[in-house]
DSSP file (Angstrom, degrees, kcal/mol; ACC not computed):
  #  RESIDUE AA STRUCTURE BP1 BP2  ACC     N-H-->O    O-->H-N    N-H-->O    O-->H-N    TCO  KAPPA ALPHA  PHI   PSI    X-CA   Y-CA   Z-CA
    1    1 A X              0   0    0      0, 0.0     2,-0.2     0, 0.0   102,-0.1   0.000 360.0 360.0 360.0 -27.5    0.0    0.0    0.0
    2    2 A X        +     0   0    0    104,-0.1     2,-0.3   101,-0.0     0, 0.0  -0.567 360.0 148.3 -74.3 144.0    2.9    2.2    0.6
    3    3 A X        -     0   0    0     -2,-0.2     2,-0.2     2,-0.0     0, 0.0  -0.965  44.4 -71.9-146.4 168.5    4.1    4.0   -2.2
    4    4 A X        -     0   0    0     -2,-0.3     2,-0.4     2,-0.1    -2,-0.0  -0.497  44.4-175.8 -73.8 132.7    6.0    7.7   -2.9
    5    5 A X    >   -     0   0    0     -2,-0.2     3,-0.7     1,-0.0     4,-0.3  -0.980  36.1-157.9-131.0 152.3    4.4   10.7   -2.8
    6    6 A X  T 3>  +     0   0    0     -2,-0.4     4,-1.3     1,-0.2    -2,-0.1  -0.036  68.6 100.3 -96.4  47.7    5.0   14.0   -3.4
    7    7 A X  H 3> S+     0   0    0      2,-0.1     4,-1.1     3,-0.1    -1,-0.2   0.771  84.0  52.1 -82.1 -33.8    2.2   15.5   -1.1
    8    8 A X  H <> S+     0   0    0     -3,-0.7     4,-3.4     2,-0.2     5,-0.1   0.855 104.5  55.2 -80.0 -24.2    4.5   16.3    1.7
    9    9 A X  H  > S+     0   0    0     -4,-0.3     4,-1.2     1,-0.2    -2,-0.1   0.948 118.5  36.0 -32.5 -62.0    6.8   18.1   -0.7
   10   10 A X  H  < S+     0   0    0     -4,-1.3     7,-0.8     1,-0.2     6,-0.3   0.740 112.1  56.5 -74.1 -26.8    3.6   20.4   -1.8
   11   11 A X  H  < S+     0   0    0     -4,-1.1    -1,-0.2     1,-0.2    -2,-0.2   0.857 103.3  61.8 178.3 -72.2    2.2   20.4    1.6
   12   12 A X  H  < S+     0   0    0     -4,-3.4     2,-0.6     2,-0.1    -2,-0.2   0.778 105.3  44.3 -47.2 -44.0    5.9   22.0    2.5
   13   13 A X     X  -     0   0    0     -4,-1.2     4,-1.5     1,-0.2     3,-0.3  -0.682  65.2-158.3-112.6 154.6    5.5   25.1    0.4
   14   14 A X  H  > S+     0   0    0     -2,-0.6     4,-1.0     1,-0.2    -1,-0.2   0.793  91.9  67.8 -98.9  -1.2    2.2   26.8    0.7
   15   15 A X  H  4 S+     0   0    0      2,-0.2    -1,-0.2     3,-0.1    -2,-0.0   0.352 110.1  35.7 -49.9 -11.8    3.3   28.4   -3.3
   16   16 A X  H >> S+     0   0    0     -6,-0.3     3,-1.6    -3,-0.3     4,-1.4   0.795 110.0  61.2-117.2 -58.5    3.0   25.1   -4.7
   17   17 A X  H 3X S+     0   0    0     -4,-1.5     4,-2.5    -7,-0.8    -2,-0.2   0.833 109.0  44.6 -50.5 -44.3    0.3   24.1   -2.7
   18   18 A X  H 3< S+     0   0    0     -4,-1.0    -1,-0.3     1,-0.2    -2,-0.1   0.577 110.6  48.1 -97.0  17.7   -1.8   26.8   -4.1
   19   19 A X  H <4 S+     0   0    0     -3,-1.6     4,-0.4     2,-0.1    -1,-0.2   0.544 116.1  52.3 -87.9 -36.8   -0.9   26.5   -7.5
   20   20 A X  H  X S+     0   0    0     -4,-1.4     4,-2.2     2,-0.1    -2,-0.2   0.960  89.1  78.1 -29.5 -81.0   -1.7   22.5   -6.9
   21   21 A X  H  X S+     0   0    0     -4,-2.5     4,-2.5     1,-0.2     5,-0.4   0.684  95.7  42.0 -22.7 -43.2   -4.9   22.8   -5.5
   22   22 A X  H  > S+     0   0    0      2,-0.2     4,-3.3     1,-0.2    -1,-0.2   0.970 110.3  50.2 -50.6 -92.6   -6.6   23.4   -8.6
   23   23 A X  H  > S+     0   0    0     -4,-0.4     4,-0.9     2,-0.2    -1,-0.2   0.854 118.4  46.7 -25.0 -42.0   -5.0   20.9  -10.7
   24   24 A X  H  X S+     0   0    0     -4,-2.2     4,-0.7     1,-0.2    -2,-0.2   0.950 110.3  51.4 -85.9 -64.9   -5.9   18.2   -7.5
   25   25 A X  H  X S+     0   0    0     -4,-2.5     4,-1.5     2,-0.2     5,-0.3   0.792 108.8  47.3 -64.9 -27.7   -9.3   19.3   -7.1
   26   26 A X  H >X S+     0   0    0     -4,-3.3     3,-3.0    -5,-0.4     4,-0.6   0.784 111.4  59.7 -66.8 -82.9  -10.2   19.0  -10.9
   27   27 A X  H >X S+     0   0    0     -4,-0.9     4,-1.1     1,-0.3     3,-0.9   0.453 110.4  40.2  -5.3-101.4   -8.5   15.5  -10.6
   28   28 A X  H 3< S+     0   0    0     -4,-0.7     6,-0.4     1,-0.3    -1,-0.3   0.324 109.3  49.2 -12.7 -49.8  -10.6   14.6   -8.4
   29   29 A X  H X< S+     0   0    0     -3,-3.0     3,-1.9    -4,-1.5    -1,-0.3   0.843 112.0  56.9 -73.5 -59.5  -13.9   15.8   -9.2
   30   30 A X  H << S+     0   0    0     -3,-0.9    -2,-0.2    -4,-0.6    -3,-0.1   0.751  87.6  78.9 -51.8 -23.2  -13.2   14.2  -12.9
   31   31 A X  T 3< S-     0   0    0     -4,-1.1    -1,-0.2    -5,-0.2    -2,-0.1   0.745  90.1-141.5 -51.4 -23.2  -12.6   10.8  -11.3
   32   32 A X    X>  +     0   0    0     -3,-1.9     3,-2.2     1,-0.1     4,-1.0   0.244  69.4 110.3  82.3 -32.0  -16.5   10.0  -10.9
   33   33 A X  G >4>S+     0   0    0      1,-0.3     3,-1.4    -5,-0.2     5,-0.6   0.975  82.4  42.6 -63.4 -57.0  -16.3    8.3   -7.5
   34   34 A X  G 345S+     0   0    0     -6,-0.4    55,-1.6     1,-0.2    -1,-0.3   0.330  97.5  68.7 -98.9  29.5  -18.1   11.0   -5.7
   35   35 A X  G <45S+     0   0    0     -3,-2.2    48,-2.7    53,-0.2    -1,-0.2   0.598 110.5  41.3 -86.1 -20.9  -20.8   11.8   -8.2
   36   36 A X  T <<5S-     0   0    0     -3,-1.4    37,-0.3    -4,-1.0    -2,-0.2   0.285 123.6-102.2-100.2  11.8  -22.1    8.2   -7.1
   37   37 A X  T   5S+     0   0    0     -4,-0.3     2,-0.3     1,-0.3    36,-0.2   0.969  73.3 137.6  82.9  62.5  -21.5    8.6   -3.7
   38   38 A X      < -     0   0    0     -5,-0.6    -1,-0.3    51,-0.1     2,-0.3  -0.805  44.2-138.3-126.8 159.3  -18.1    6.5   -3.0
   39   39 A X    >   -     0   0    0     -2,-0.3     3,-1.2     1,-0.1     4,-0.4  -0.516  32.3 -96.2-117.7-179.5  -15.5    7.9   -0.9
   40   40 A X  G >> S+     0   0    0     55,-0.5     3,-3.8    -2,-0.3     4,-0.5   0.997 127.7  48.6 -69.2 -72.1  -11.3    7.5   -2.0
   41   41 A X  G 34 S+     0   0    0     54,-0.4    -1,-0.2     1,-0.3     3,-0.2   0.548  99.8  62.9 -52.2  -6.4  -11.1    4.3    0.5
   42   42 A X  G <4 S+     0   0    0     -3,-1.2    -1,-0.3     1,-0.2    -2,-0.2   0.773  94.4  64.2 -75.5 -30.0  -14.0    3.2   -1.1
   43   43 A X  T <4 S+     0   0    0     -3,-3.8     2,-0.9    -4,-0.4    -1,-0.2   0.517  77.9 109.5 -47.8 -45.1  -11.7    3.1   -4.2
   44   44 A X  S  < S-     0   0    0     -4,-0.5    -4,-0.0    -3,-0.2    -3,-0.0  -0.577  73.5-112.8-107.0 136.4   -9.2    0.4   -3.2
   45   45 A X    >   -     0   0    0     -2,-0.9     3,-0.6     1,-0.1     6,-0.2   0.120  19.8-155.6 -63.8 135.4   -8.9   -3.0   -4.5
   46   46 A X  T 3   +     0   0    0      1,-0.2    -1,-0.1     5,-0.1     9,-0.1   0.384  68.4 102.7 -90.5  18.9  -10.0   -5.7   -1.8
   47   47 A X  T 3   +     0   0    0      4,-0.1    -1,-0.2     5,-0.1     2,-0.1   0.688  62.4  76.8-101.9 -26.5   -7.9   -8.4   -3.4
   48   48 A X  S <> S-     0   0    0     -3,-0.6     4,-1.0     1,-0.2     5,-0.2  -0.551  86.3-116.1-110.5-177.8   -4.6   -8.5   -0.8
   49   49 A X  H >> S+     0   0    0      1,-0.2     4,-3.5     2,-0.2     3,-1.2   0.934 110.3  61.9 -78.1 -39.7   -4.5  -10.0    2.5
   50   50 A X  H 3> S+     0   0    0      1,-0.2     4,-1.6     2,-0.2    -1,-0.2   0.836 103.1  46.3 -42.6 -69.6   -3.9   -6.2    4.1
   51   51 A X  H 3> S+     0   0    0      2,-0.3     4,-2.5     1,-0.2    -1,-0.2   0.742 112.3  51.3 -40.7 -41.0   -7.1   -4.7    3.0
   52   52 A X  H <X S+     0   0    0     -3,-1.2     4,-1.9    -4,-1.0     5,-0.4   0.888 110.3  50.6 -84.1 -42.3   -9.3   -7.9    4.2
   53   53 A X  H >X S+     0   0    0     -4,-3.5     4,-1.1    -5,-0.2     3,-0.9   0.993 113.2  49.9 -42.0 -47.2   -7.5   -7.6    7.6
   54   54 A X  H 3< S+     0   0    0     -4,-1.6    -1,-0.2    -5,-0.3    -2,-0.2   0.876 106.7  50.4 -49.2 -50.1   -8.6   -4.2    7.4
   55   55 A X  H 3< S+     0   0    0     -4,-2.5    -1,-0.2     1,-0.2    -2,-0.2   0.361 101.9  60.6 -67.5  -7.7  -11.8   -4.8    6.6
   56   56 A X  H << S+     0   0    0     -4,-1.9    -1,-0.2    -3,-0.9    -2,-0.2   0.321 103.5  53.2 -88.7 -17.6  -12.3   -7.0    9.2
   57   57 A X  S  < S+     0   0    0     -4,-1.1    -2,-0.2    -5,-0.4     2,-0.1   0.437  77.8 113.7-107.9  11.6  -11.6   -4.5   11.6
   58   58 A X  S    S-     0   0    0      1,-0.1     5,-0.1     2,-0.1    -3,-0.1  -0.392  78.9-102.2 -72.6 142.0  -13.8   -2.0   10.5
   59   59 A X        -     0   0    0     -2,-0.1     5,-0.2     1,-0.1    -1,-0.1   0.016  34.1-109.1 -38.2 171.1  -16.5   -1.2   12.9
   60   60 A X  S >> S+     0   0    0      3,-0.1     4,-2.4     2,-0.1     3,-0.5   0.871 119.2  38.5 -73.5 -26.9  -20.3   -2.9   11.9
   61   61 A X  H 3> S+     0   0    0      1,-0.3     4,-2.1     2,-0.2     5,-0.2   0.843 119.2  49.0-103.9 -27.6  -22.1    0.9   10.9
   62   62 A X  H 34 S+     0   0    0      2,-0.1    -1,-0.3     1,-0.1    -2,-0.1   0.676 118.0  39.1 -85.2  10.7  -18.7    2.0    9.2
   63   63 A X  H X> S+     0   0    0     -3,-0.5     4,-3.1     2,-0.1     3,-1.2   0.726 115.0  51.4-114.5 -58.7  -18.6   -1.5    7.2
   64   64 A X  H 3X S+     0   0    0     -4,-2.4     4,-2.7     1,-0.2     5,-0.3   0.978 114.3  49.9 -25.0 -58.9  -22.9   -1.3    6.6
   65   65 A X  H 3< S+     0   0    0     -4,-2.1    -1,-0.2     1,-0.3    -2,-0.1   0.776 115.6  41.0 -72.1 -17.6  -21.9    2.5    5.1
   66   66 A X  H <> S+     0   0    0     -3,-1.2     4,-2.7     2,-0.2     3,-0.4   0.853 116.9  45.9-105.0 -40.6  -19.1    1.0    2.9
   67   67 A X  H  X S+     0   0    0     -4,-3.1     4,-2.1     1,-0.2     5,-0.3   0.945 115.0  48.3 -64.4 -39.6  -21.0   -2.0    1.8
   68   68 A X  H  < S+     0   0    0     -4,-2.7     4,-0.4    -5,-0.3    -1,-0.2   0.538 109.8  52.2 -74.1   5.7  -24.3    0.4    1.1
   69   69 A X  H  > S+     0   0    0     -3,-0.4     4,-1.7    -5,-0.3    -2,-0.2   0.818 113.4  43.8-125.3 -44.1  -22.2    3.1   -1.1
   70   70 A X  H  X S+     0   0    0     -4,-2.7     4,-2.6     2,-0.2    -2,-0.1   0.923 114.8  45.1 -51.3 -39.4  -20.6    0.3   -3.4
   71   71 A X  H  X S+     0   0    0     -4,-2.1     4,-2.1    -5,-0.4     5,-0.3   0.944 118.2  47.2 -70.1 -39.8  -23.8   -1.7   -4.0
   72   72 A X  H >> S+     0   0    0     -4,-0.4     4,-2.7    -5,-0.3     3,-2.4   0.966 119.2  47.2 -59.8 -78.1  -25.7    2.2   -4.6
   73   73 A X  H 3X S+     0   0    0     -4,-1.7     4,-1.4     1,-0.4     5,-0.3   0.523 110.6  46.0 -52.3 -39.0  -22.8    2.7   -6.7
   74   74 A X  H 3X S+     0   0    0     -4,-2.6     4,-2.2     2,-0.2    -1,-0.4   0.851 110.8  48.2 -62.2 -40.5  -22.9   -0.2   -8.5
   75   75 A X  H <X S+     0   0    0     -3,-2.4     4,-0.7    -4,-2.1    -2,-0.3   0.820 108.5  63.0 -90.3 -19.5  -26.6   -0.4   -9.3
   76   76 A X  H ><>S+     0   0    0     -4,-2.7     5,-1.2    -5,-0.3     3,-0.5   0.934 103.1  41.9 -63.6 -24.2  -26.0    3.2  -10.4
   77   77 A X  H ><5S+     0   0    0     -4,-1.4     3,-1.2     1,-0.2    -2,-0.2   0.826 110.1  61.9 -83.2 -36.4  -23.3    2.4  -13.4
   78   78 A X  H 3<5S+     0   0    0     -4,-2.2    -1,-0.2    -5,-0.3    -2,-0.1   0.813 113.1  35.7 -66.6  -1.4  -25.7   -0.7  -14.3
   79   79 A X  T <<5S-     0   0    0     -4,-0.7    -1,-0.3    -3,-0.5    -2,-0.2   0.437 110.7-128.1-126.0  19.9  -28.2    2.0  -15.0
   80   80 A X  T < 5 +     0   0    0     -3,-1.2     2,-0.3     1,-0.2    -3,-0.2   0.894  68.1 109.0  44.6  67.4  -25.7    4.6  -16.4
   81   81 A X      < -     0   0    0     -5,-1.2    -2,-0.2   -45,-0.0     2,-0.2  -0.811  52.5-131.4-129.6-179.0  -26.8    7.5  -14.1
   82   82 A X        -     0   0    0     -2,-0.3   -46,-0.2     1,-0.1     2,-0.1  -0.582  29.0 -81.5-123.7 176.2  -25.7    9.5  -11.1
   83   83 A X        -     0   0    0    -48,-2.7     2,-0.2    -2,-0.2     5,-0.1  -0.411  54.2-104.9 -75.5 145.3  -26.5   11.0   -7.8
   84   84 A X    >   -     0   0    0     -2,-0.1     3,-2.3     1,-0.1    -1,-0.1  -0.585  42.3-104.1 -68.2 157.9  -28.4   13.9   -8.0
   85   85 A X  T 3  S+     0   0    0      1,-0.3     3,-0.5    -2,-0.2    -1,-0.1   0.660 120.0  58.4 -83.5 -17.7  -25.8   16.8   -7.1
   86   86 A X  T 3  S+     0   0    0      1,-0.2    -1,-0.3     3,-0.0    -2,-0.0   0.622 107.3  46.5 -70.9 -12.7  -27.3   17.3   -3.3
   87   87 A X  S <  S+     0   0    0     -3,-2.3     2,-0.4   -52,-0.1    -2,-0.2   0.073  89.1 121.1-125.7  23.9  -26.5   13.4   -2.4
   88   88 A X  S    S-     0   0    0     -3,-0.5     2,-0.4   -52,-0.1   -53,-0.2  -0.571  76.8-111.3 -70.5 151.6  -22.7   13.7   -4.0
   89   89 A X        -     0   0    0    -55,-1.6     2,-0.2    -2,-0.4   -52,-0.1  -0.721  37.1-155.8 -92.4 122.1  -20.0   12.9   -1.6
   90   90 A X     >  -     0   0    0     -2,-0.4     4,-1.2     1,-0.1     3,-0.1  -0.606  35.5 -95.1-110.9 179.6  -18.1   16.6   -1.0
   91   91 A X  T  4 S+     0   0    0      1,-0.3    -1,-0.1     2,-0.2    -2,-0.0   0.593 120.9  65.2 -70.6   1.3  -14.3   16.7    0.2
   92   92 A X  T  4 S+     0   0    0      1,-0.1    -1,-0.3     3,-0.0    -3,-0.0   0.896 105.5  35.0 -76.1 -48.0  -15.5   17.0    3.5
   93   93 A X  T  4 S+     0   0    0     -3,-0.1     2,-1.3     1,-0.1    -2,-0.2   0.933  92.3  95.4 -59.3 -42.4  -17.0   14.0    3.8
   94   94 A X     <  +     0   0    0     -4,-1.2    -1,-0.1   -56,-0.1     2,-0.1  -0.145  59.5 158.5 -96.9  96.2  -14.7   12.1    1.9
   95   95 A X        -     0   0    0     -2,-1.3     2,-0.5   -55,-0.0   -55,-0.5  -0.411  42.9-104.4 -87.3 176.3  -12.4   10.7    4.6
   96   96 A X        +     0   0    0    -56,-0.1    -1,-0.0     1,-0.1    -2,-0.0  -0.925  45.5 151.4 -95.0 125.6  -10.0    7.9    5.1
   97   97 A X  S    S+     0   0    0     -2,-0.5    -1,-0.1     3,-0.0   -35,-0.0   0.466  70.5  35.6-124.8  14.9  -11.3    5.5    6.9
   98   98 A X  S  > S+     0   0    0      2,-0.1     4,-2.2     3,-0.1     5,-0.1   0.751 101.8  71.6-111.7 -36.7   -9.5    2.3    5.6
   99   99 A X  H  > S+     0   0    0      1,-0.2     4,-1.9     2,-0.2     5,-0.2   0.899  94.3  54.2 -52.8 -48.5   -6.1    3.7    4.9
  100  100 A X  H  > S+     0   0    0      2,-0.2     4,-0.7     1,-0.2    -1,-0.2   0.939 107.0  53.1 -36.4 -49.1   -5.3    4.2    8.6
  101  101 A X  H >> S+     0   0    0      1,-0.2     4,-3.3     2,-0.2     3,-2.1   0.977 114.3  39.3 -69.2 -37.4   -6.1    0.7    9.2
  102  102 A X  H 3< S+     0   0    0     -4,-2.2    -1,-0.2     1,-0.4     4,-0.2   0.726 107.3  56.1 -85.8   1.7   -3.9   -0.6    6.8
  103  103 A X  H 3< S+     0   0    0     -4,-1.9    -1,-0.4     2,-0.2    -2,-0.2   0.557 114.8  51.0 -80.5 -17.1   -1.0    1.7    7.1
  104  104 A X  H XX S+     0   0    0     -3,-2.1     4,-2.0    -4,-0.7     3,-1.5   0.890 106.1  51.6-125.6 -47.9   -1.5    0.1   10.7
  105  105 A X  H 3X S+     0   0    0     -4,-3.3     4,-0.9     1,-0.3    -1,-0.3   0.699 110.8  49.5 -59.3 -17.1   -1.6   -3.5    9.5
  106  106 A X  H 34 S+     0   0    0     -5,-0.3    -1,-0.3    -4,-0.2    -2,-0.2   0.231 107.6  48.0-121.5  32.7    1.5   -3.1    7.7
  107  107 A X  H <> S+     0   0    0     -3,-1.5     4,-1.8     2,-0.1    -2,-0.2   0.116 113.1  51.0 -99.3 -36.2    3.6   -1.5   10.3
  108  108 A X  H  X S+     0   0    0     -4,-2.0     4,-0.6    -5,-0.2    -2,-0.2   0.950 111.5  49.5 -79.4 -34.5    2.3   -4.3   12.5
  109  109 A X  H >X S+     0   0    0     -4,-0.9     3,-3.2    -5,-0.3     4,-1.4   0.964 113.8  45.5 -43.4 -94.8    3.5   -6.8    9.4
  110  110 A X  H 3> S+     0   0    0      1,-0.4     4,-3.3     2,-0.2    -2,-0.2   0.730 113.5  47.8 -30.6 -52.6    7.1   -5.1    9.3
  111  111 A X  H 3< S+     0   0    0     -4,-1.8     4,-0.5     2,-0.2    -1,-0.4   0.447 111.1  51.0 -80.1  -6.2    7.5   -5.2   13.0
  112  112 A X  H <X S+     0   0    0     -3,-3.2     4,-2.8    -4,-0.6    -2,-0.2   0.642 111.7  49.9-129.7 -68.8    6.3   -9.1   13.0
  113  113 A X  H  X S+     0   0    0     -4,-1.4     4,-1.2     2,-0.2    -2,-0.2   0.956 108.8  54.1 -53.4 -42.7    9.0   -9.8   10.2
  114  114 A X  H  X S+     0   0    0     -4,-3.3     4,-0.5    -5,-0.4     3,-0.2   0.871 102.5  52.2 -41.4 -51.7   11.5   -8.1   12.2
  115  115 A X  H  4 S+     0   0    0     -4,-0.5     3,-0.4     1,-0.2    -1,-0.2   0.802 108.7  59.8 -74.3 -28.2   10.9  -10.1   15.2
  116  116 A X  H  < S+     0   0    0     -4,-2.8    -1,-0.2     1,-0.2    -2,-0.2   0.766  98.4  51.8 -62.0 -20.2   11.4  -12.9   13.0
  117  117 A X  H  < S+     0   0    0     -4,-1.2    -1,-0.2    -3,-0.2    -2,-0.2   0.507  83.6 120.3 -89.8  -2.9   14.3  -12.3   12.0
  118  118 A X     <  -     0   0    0     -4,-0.5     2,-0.6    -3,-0.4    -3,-0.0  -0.321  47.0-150.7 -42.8 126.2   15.7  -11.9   14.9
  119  119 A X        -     0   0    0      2,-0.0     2,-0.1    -2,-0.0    -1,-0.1  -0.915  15.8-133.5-106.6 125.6   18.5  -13.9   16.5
  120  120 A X        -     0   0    0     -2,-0.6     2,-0.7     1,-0.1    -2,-0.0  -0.432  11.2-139.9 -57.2 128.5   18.9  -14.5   19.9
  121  121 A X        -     0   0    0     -2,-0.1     2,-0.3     2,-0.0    -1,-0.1  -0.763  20.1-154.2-102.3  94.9   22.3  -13.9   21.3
  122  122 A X              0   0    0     -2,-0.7    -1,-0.0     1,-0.1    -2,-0.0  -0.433 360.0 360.0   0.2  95.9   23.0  -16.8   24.0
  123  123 A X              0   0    0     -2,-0.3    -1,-0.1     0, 0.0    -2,-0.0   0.364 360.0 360.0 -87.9 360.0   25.6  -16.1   26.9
């Protein structure tokens, strides 16, 4: 899940951050996800072991919400429509709420190999 970015870079200067913003906020908006009501985390593939751990540790009403906003999302592209523009997901709502867990499962990974590789030293 980890990968580079340059977000703290931009982050760092608030003259490229506001020359960004734009450019990220079209990005964004063009993407689709939150004209059907999905959120970013909604967005990421369930296929590796990290993500189902994750998902297994989601609360029950934040796992209901996740489950109800794909299936909405879904039977909207089988009918090739959208949300009406009041029930779109804005950048306030659209938290993380999965990425924490798995940034947290794969620090707990890392630290788990570590201790496996450990050798004991015997006096």
């Amino acid at each position: 899940m980890s990968k580079p970015s340059l977000a703290p870079f931009i982050r760092a200067r608030p003259w490229l951050r506001r020359w960004v913003q734009p450019i990220a906020d079209w990005y964004v908006n063009s993407c689709g996800y939150r004209q059907v009501g999905l959120l970013s985390d909604d967005l990421i593939p369930e296929e590796s072991d990290t993500v189902q751990k994750a998902l297994k540790r989601l609360p029950p009403k934040e796992s209901y919400d996740r489950v109800f906003r794909l299936r909405r999302a879904f039977q909207l592209s089988l009918q090739h429509t959208i949300l009406p523009k009041e029930e779109w997901t804005t950048s306030a709502q659209d938290r993380p709420y999965l990425s924490n867990l798995i940034e947290d499962i794969e620090r707990e990974n890392k630290e788990r190999q570590e201790l496996d590789a450990m050798v004991p030293n015997k006096k």
